[in-house]
C-alpha positions as a LaTeX table, in Angstrom:
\begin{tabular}{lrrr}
\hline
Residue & $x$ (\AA) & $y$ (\AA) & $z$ (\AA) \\
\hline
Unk1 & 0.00 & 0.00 & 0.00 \\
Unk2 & 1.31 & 3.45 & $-1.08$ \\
Unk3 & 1.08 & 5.41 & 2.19 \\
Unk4 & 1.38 & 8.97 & 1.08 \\
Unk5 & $-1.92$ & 8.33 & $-1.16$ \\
Unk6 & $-3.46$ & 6.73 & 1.27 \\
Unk7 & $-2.77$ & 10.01 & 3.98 \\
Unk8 & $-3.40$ & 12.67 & 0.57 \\
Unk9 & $-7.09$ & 11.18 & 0.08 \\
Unk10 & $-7.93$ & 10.95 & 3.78 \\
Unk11 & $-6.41$ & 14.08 & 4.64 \\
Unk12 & $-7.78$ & 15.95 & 2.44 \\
Unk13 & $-11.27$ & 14.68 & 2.42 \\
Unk14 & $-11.35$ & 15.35 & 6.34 \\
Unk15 & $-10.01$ & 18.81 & 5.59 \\
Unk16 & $-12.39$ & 19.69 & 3.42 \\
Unk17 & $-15.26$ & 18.14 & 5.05 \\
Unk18 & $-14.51$ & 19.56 & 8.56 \\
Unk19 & $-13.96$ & 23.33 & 5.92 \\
Unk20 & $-17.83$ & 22.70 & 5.70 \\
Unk21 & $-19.32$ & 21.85 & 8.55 \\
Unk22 & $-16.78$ & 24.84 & 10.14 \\
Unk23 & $-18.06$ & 27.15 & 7.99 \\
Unk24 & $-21.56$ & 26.47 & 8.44 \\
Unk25 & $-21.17$ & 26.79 & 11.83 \\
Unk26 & $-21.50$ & 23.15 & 12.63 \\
Unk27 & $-24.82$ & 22.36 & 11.19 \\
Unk28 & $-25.34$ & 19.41 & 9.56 \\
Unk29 & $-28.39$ & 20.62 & 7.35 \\
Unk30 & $-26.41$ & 24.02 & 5.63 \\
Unk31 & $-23.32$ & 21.49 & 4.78 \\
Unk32 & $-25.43$ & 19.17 & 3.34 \\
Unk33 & $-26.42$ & 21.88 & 0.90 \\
Unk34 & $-23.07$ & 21.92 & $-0.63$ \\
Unk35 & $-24.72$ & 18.34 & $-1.97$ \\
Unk36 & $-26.77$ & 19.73 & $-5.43$ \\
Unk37 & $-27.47$ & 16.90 & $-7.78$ \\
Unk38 & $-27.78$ & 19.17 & $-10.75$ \\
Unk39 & $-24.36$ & 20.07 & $-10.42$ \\
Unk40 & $-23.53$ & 16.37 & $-9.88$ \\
Unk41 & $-24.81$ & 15.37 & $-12.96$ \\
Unk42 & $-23.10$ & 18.52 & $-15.09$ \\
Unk43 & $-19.66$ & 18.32 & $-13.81$ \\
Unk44 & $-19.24$ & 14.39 & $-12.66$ \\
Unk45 & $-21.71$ & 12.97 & $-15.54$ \\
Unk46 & $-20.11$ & 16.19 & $-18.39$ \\
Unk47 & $-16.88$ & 15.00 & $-17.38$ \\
Unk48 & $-16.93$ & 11.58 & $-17.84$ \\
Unk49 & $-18.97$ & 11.87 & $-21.07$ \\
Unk50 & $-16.45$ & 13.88 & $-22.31$ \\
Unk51 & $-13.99$ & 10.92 & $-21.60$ \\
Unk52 & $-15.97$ & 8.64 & $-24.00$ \\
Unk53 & $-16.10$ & 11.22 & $-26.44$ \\
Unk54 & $-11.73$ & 11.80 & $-26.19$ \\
Unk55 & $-10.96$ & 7.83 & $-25.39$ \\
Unk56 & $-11.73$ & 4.61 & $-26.89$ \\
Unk57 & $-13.84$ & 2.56 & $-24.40$ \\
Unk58 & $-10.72$ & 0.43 & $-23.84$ \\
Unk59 & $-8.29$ & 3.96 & $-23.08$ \\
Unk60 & $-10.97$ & 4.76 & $-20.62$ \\
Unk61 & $-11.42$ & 1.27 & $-18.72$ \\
Unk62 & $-7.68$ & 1.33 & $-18.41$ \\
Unk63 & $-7.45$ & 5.46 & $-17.01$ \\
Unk64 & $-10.26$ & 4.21 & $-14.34$ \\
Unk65 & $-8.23$ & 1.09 & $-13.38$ \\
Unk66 & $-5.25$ & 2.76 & $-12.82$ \\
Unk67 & $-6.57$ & 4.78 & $-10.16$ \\
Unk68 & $-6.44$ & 1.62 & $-7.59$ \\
Unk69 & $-2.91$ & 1.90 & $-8.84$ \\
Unk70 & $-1.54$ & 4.88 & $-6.53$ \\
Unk71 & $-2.78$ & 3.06 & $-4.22$ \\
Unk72 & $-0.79$ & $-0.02$ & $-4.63$ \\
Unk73 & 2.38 & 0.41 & $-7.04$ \\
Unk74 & 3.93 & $-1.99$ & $-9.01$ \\
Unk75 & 7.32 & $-3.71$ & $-6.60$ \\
Unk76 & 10.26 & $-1.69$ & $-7.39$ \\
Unk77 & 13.14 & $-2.60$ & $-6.03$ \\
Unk78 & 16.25 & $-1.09$ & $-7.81$ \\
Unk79 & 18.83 & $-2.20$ & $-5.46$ \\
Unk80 & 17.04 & $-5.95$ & $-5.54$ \\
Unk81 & 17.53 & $-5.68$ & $-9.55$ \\
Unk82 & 21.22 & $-4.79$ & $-8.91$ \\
Unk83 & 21.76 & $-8.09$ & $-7.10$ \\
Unk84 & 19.87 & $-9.77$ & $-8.94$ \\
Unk85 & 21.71 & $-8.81$ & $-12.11$ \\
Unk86 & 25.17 & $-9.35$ & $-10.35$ \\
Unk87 & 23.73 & $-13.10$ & $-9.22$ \\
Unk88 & 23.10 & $-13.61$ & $-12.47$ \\
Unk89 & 26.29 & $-12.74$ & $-13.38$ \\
Unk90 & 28.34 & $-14.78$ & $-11.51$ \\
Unk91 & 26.28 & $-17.68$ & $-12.52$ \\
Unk92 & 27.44 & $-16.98$ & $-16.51$ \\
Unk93 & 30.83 & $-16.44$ & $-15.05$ \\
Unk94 & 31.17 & $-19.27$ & $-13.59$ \\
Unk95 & 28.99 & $-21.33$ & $-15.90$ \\
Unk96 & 28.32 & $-19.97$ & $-19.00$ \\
Unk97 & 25.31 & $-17.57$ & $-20.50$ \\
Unk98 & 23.49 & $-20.64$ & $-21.08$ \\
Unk99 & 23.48 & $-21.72$ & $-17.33$ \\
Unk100 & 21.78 & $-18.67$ & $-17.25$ \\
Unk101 & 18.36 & $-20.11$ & $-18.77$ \\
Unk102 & 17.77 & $-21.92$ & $-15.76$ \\
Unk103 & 18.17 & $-19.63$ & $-13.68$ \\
Unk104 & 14.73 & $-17.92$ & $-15.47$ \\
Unk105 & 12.19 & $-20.31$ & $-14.11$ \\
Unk106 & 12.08 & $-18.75$ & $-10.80$ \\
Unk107 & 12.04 & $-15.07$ & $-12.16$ \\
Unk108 & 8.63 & $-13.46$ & $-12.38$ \\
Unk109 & 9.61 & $-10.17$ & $-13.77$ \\
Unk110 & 8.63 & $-10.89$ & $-17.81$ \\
Unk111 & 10.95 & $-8.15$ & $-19.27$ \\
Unk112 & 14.18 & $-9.63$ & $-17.56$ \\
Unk113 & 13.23 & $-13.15$ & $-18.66$ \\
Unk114 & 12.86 & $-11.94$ & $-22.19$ \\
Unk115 & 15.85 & $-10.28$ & $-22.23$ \\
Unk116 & 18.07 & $-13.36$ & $-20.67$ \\
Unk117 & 16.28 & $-15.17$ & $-23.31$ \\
Unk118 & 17.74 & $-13.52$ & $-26.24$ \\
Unk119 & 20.64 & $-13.75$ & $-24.88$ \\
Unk120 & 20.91 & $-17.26$ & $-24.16$ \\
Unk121 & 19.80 & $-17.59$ & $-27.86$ \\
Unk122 & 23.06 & $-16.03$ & $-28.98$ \\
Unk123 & 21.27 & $-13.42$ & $-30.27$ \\
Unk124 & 23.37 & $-10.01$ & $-31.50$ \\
Unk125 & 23.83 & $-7.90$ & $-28.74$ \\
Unk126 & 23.12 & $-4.34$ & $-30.87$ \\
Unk127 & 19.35 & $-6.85$ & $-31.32$ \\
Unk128 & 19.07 & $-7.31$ & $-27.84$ \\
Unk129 & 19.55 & $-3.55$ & $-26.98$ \\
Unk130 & 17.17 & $-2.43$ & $-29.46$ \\
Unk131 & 14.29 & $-5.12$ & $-28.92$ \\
Unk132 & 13.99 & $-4.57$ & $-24.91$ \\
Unk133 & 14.71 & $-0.52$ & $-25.81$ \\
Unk134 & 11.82 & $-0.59$ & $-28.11$ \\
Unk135 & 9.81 & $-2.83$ & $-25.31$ \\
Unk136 & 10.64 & $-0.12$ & $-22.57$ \\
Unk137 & 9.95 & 2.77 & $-25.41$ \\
Unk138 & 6.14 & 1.27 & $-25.15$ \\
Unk139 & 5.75 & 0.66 & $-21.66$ \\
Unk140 & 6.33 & 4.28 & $-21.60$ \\
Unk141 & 3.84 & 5.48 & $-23.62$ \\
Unk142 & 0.98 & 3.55 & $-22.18$ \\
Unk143 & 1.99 & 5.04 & $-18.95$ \\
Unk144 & 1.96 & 8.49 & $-20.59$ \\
Unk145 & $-1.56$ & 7.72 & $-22.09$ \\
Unk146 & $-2.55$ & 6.62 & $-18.73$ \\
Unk147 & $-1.74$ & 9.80 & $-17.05$ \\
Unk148 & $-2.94$ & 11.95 & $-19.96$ \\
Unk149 & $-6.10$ & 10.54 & $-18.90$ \\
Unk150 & $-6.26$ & 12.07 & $-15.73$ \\
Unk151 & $-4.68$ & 15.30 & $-17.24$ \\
Unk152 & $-7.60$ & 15.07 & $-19.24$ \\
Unk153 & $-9.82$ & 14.74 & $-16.60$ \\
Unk154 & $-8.50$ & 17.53 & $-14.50$ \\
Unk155 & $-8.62$ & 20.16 & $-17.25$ \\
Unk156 & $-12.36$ & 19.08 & $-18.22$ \\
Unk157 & $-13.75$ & 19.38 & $-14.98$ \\
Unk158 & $-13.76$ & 23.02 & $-14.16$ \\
Unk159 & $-14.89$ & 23.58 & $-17.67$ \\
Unk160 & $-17.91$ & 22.07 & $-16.58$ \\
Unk161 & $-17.74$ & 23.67 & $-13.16$ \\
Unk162 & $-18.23$ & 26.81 & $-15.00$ \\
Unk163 & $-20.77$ & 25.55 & $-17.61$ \\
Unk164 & $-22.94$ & 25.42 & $-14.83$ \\
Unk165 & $-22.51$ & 28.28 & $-12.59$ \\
Unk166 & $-23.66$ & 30.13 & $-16.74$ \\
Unk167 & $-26.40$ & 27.43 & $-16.28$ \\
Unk168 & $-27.18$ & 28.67 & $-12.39$ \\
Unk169 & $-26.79$ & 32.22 & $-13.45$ \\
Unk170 & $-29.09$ & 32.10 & $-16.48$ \\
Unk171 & $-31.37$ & 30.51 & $-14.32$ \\
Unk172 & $-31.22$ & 33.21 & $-11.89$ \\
Unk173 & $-32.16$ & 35.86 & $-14.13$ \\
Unk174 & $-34.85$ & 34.45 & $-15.48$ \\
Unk175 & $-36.32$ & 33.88 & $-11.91$ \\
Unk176 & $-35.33$ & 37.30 & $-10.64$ \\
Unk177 & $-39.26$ & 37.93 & $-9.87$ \\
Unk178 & $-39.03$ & 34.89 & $-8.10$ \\
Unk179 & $-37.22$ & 35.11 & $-4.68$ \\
Unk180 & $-37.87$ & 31.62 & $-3.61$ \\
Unk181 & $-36.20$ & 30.58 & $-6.60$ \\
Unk182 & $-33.02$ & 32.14 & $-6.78$ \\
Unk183 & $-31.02$ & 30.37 & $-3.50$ \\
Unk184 & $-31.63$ & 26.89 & $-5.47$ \\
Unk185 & $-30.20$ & 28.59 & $-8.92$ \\
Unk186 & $-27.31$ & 30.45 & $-6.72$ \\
Unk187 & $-26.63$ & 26.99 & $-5.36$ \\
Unk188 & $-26.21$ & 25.46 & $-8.54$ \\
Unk189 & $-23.78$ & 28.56 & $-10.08$ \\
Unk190 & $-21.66$ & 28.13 & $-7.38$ \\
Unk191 & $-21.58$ & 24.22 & $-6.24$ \\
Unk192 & $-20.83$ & 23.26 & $-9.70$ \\
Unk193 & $-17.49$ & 25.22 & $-9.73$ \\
Unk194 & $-16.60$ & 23.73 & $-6.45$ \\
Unk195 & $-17.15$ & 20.59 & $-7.86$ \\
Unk196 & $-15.14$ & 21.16 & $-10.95$ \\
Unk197 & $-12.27$ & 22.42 & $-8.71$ \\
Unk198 & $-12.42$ & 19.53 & $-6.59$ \\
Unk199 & $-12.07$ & 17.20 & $-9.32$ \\
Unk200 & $-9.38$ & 18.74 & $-11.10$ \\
Unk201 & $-7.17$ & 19.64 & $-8.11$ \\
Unk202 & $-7.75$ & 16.88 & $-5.43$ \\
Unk203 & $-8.03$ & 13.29 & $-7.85$ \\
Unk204 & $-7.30$ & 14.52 & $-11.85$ \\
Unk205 & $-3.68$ & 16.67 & $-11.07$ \\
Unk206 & $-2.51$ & 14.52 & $-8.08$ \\
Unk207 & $-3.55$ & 11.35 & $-9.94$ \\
Unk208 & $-2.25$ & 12.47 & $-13.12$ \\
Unk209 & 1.54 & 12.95 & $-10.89$ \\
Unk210 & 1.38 & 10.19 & $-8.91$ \\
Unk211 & 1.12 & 8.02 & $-11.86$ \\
Unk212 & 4.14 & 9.58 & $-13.52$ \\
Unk213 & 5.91 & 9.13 & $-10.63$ \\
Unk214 & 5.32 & 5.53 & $-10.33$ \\
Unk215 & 5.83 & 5.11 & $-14.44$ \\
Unk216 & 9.55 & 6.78 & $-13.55$ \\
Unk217 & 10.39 & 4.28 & $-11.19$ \\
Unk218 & 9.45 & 1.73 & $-13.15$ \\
Unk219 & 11.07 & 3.00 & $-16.32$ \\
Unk220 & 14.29 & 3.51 & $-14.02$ \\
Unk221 & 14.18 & $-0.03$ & $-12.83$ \\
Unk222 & 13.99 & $-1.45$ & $-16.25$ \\
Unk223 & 16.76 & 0.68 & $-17.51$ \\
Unk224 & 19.01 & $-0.59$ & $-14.83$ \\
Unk225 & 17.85 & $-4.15$ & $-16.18$ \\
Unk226 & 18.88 & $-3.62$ & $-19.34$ \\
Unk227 & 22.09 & $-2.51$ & $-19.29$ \\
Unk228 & 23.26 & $-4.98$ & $-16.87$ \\
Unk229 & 21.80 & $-7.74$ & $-19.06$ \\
Unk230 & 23.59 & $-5.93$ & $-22.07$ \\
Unk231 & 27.16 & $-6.48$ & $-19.38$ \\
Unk232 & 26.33 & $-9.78$ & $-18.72$ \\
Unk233 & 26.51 & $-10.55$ & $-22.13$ \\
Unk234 & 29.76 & $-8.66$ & $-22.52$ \\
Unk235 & 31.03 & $-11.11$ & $-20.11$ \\
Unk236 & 31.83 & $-8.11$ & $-18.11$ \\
Unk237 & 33.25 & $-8.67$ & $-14.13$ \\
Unk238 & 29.97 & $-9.00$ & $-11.93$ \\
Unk239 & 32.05 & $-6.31$ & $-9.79$ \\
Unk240 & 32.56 & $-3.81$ & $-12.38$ \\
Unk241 & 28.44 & $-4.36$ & $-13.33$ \\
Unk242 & 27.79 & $-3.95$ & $-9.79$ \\
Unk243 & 29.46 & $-0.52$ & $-9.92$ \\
Unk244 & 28.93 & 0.41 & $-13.26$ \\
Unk245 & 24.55 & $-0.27$ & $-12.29$ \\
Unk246 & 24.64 & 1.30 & $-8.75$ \\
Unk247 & 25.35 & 4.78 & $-11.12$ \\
Unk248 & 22.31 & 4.95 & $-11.72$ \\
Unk249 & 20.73 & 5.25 & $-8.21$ \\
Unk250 & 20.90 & 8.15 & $-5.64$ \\
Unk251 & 23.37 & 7.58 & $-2.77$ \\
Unk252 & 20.77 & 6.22 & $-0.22$ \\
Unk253 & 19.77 & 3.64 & $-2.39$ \\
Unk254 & 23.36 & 2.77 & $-2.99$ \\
Unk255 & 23.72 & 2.37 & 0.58 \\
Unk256 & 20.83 & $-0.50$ & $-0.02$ \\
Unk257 & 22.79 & $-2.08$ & $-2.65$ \\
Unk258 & 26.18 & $-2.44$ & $-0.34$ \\
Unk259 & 24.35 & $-3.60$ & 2.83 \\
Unk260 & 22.58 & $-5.98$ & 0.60 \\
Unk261 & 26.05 & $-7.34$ & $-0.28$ \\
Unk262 & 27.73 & $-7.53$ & 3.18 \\
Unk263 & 24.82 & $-9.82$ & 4.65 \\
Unk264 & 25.09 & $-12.08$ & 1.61 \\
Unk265 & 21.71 & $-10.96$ & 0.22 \\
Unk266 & 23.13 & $-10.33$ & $-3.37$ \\
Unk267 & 20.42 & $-12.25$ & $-4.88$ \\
Unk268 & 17.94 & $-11.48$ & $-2.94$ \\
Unk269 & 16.22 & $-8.38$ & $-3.67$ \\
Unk270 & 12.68 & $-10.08$ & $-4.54$ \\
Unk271 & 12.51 & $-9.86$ & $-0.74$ \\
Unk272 & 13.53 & $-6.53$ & 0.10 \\
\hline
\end{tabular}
């Protein structure tokens, strides 16, 4: 579970909630008119119909699914990979590349096995670097239509947020000789633009970010992968790989990689 998503939501629900009731002097009845299903169904129902109309049905299932996943993130474990990759190493050191196929049965990252595939194979290493390049070019950009979704999302909603405070204020001035009726048109003006706000700054922006984030990691991760595959295949030292991979990472995650090494965990960052 991804705890800073997990404190955002709450947090900020309880903020604004307790903003309310604060506001309206702590009764229950005036915050409950900040509920106004007219303005529900223009800004949540405009916004998501607008989604249809910019995504395929299957872009769309796959924006709303990946919601659950700032929530829960894919394992990323870049020091794990390093020792991994050095393990695996030291295996076609010792025992040549092709001891290395083996050694795939127990791996359940796909992109690794494919590439230690290939290479068993014999297969050119220029091939290799292009074909899991090209793989990682594509993981990319379905993460990047992913997040566009919610980018999407967060620049629709106050659009609509404003469509219907025009559609509370036209309202209003046709009722003008109607006192009773202009508190339920005011309400609509200006609860649709809170709800377009809300949308756009508390779940479309933040979502949009934290996906990005998580696609970075992952993109980072695979990098490392690759290029230690590529020095595997080199027949480079496993100490010079460990080095040459541990470039890549800031120093506190370095520090992860080394006291993975001095308690003999070099091969065992699935566990980290």
């Amino acid at each position: 579970m991804e705890l800073g998503s997990v404190i955002g939501f709450i947090s900020g629900i309880v903020i604004i909630f307790f903003s309310i009731l604060l506001s309206a002097d702590f009764i229950i009845g005036d915050a409950g008119e900040f509920v106004n299903w007219p303005s529900v169904l223009i800004v949540f129902g405009g916004t998501i119909a607008s989604a249809f109309i910019g995504f395929s049905i299957e872009k769309l299932m796959s924006g709303f699914k990946a919601f659950k996943v700032i929530f829960k993130p894919p394992m990323v474990n870049p020091s794990g990979a390093i020792d991994q990759i050095v393990s695996l190493a030291n295996t076609a050191r010792k025992e040549g590349v092709l001891a290395l196929e083996e050694s795939t049965q127990n791996m359940d990252d796909e992109f690794l096995v494919k590439g230690i595939n290939l290479i068993v194979d014999g297969t050119d290493p220029d091939l290799v670097k292009g074909i899991m390049e090209t793989e990682l070019a594509y993981i990319e950009e379905r993460h990047g239509q992913v997040a566009g979704f919610w980018d999407f999302i967060a620049s629709v909603s106050p659009a609509y947020g404003m469509l219907g405070t025009l559609i509370g204020l036209i309202l209003m001035l046709l009722k003008l000789d109607d006192p009773a009726a202009l508190g339920p048109a005011m309400a609509i003006a200006l609860v649709t633009t809170f709800y377009g706000s809300f949308i756009a700054n508390f779940i479309g922006t933040p979502v949009a970010n934290k996906l990005r984030s998580i696609s970075n990691d992952e993109v980072l991760l695979k990098t490392v992968l690759i290029e230690g595959m590529l020095s595997i295949q080199a027949g480079e030292n496993p100490r010079i790989i460990e080095e040459k991979l541990k470039s890549f990472l800031s120093p506190a995650v370095r520090q992860d990689v080394g006291a993975a090494v001095a308690t003999g965990g070099r091969g065992g960052g699935e566990e980290e």
